[in-house]
C-alpha positions in Angstrom: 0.0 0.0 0.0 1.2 3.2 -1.2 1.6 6.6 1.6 -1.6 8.5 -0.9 -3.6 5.0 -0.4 -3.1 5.1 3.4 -3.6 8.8 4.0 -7.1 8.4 1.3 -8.2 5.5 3.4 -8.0 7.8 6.7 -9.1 10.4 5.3 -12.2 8.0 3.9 -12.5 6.7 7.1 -13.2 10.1 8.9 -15.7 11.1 6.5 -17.5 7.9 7.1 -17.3 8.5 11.1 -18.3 12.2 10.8 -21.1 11.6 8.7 -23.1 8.6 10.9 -21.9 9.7 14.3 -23.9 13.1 13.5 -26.7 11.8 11.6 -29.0 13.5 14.1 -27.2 16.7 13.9 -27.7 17.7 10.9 -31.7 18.0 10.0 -32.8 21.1 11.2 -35.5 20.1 13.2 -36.1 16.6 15.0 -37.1 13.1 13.1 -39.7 11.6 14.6 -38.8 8.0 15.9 -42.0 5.4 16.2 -42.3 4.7 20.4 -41.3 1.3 19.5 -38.0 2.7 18.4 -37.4 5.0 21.4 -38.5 2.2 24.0 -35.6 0.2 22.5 -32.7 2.8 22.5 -33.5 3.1 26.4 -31.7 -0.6 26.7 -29.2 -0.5 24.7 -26.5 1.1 26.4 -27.3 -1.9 28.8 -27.5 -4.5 26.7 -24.0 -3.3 25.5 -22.8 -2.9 28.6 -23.5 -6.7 29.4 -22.5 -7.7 26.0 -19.0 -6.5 26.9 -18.8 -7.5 30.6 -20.2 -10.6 31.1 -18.2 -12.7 28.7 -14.7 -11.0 30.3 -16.5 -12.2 33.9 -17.5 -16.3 32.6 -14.5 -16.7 30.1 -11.4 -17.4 29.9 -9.3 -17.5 26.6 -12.6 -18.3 24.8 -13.3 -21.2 27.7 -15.7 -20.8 30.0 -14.2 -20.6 33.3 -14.3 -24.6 35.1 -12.9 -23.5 38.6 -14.4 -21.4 41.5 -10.9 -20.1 41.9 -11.2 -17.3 40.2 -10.9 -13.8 41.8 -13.6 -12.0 39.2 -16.6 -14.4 40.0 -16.3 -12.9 43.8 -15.2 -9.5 42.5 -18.5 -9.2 40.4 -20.2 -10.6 43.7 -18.9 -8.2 46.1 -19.2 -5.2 44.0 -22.8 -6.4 42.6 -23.8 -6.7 46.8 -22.2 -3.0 47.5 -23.9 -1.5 44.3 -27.5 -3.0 45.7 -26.5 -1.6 49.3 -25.4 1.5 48.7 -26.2 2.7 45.2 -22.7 4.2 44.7 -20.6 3.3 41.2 -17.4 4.8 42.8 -17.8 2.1 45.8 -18.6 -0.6 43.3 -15.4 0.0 41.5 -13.1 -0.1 44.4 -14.6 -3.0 46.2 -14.6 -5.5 43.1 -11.1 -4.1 42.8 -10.0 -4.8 45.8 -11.1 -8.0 46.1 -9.6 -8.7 43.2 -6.5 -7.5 43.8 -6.6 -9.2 47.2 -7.7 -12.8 45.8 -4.9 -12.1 43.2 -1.7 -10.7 44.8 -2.5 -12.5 48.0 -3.6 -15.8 47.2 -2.0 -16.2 44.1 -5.1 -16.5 42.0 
């Protein structure tokens, strides 16, 4: 590949990533979306979310995880338990981190 095929390519690329990441920005006024449609984009940054987080929580190198010893099952447990009793995302964070950094640099996990 030639330096003018690379730098068109980029340049293709960011036209293509300008143009649909502000597909709603450019009408002038709104498009209507069905309620169907809008009761739908309400769960998808969850169902993203879970899409991404869930397999690195089960799996291992493409293998579901066969042994209890593994420090993210009780990471994702004890963060889940302090997210349910005290509705904090900062709290969440640093107890399923520190559990996992305890299972892993004390136990050897």
């Amino acid at each position: 590949m030639s330096l003018w095929e690379a730098i068109l390519g980029i340049l293709g690329m960011a036209v293509i990533t300008l143009v649909t990441r502000s597909f709603f920005m450019i009408p002038e006024k709104e498009i209507p979306l069905p309620d169907w449609i809008r009761d739908g984009l309400r769960y998808a940054p969850l169902a993203a979310l879970a899409a991404v987080i869930v397999p690195e929580i089960v799996m291992t190198q493409g293998q579901l995880i066969d042994t209890w010893r593994d420090p993210r099952l009780y990471a994702t447990a004890v963060g889940t338990a302090y997210f349910f009793w005290k509705r904090g995302i900062l709290g969440t964070i640093v107890s399923g981190t520190a559990v996992m950094l305890a299972l892993r640099l004390g136990l050897g996990w």
